[in-house]
C-alpha positions, 0 to 999 in steps of 0.5 A, spaced: 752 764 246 746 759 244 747 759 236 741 759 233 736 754 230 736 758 223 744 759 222 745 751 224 740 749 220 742 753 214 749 751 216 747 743 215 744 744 209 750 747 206 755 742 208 749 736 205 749 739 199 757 740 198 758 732 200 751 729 197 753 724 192 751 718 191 756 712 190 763 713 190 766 715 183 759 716 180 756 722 177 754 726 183 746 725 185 743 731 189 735 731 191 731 736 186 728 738 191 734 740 196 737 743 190 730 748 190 730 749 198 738 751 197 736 755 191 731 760 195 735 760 201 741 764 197 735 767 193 733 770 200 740 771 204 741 777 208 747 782 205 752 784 210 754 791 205 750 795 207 749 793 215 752 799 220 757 796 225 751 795 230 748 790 226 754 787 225 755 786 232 747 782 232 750 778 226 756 776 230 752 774 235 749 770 231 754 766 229 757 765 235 763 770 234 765 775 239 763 782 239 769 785 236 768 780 229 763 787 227 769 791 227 773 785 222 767 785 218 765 792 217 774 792 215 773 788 210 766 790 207 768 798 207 775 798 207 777 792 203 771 792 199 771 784 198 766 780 194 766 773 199 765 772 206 771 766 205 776 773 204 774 774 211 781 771 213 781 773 221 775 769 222 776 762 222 774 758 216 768 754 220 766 761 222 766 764 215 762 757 213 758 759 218 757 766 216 756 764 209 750 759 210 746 765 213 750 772 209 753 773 203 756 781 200 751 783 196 756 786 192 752 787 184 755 789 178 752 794 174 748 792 168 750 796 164 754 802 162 753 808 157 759 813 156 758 819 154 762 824 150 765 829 155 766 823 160 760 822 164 758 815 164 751 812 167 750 806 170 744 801 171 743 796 177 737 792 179 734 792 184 732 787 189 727 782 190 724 784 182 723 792 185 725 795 178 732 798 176 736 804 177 741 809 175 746 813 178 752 817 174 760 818 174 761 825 173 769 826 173 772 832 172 779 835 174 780 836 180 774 831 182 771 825 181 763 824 183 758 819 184 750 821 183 747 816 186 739 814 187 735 813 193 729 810 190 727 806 184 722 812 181 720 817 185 714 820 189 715 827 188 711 828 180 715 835 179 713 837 171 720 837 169 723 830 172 724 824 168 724 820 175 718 823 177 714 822 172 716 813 172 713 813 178 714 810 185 716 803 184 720 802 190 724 804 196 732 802 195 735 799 202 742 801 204 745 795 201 742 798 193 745 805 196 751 802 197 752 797 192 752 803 187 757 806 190 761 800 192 761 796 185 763 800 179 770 801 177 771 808 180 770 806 186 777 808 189 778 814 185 771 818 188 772 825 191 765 827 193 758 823 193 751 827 192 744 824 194 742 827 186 739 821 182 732 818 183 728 818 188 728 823 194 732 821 199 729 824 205 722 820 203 727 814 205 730 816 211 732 809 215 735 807 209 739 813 208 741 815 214 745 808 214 748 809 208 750 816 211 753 812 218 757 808 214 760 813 209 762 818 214 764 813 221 771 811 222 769 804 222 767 804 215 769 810 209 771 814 214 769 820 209 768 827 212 762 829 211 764 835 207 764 831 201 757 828 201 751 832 199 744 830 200 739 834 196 731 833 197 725 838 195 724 840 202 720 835 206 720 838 213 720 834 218 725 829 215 729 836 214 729 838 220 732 830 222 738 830 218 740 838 219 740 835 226 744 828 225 748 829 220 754 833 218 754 832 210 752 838 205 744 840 203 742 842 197 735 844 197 730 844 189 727 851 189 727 853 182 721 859 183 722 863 190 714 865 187 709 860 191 704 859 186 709 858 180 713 853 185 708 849 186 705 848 178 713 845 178 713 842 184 706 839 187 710 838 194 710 846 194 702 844 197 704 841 203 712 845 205 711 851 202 718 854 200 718 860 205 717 855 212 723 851 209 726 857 209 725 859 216 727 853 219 734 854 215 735 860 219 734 857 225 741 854 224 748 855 222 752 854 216 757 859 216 762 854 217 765 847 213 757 845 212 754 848 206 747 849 204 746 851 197 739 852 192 738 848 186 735 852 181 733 850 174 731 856 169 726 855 165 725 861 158 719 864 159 718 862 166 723 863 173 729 867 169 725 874 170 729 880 175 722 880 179 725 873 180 733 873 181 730 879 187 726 876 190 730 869 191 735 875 194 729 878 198 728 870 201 735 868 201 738 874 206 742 873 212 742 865 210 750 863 208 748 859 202 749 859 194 744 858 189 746 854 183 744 855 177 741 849 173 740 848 165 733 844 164 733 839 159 729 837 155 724 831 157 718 828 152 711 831 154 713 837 158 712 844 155 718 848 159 723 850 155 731 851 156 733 858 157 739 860 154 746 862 157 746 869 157 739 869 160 743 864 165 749 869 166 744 875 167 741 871 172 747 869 176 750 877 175 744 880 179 743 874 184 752 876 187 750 883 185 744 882 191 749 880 195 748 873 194 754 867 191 751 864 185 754 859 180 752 856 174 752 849 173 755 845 167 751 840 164 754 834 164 751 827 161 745 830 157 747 825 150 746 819 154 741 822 158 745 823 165 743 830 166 739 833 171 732 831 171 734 826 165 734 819 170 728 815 169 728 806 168 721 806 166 723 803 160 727 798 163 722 796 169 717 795 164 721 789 161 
């Protein structure tokens, strides 16, 4: 295979700058210029974390390396979880220079990280090409250790009761970013399950997503069953109706009101999928198996935590085998919706099972460093 002009190109300019000096014993001279190119080409290199076994075949091709080198290379990126291509050490060393002039990793360290007292911690990332920042959260617990990862920098969706929301769209997160919140914390090797719940809709970035989801779950790379991954989104149906058909992972979908009217004042994606066609396209498939659906509800006092409520989401749940998981609203600046209190919540919860429908509540985690649900938002970094 013919090696391309771009990867010789970049593999010369490597090799000049690591043997550029002038004058033997002298203090080494490099051009300021050369130094500026180099600079913005490792600026700009592509990130092998985060690319699926096809595209790494593509990258072996392009480099001269033969078709099984992809396999290598996803072993080293999502098995061993290396931070250099020079610890690719069954390729040859001219070949990893080679790479190295065109790839490197693109594993990132958080930026910061904040503890809470029940053990939760939020961790903050960059984003690529200045697109903002993000958080995702550690959960553990007894018996698990989750990770809330995010999809995008803000979010497109405005729900009334979410800090992301109300940040903004800045950006979508590639599956390098998605991975890298995955790969580059110091829990990596202790996570249980993952749960598409921080910023952003993750079905508002399907390319990305399902990229991730291939290589979390493919043998080639975690080779996580699908069971321990959860995708939440709002209810966009066309993407919805992809990833039930392609994929295998867990869904949750954000309901919070089984009204129309009450669900969109929350919820302005209500306008375009209205709850009831979202829930007519669930009953089209089966989950009764190892793959679970459930429903995300937060209570608001005053608002969605009423009998003629719990009755009539039983009424728009039957004959689905689901769950609905109840959720305490945090409080956000500028919102007017206030927290409803546990008995009401274990009222809820009782009339729901009494209906014939599996209900739980959730613990709220993270709320003092504001990790919670809903609570996630970098305005404030990205404003820096």
């Amino acid at each position: 295979m013919e090696y391309c002009a771009t990867a010789f190109f970049n593999f010369s300019l490597l090799t000049a700058l690591k043997h550029l000096a002038l004058g033997k014993g002298k203090r080494a001279y490099l051009c300021p210029h050369l130094i500026g190119v180099f600079t913005f080409h490792l600026n700009n290199m592509e990130h092998l974390l985060g690319m699926t076994l096809e595209e790494l075949k593509a990258v072996a091709m392009n480099v001269s390396l033969p078709a099984y080198a992809a396999k290598q290379m996803a072993d080293w990126l999502y098995k061993k979880k290396i931070g250099s291509v020079d610890e690719m050490t069954n390729i040859s060393a001219v070949k990893r220079e080679q790479l190295s002039s065109l790839y490197d990793i693109g594993a990132k360290p958080p930026v910061e990280a904040t503890h809470s007292s029940d053990g939760t911690i939020k961790y903050l990332f960059a984003a690529n090409n200045g697109a903002g920042s993000v958080e995702s959260v550690f959960i553990p617990s007894k018996d698990r250790a989750t990770l809330c990862v995010s999809s995008q920098v803000g979010c497109k969706m405005n729900c009334l009761f979410c800090m992301t929301g109300k940040q903004g769209f800045s950006g979508q997160l590639s599956a390098n970013e998605i991975l890298n919140q995955i790969q580059s914390i110091p829990e990596t090797d202790d996570l249980t399950n993952i749960v598409f719940m921080g910023m952003g809709e993750p079905l508002d970035n399907p390319t990305e997503l399902y990229k991730v989801l291939e290589i979390l779950t493919a043998p080639y790379g975690y080779a996580w069953s699908p069971k321990r991954i959860t995708v939440s989104t709002i209810g966009i149906l066309p993407e919805l109706k992809r990833f039930i058909e392609s994929s295998n992972c867990n869904l949750a979908i954000s309901i919070h009101s089984p009204f129309h009217d009450e669900r969109l004042s929350l919820m302005p994606v209500e306008k375009a999928f209205h709850i009831d066609n979202v829930i007519d396209l669930l009953h089209l498939y089966d989950f009764s198996h190892q793959r679970r659906v459930s429903f995300e509800y937060i209570m608001f006092d005053g608002l969605n935590d009423s009998g003629r409520h719990a009755k009539e989401l039983s009424r728009l749940l039957k004959g689905l085998d689901c769950r609905v998981n109840l959720i305490k609203f945090h409080s956000i600046p500028g919102v007017d919706l206030r927290t409803c209190n546990e008995r009401k919540m274990e009222e809820f919860r009782d009339a729901l099972n009494s209906f014939g429908i599996t209900c739980t509540i959730r613990a709220s985690r993270g709320e003092d460093i504001f990790a919670a649900c809903g609570m996630l938002s970098t305005a404030k970094n990205n404003r820096k």
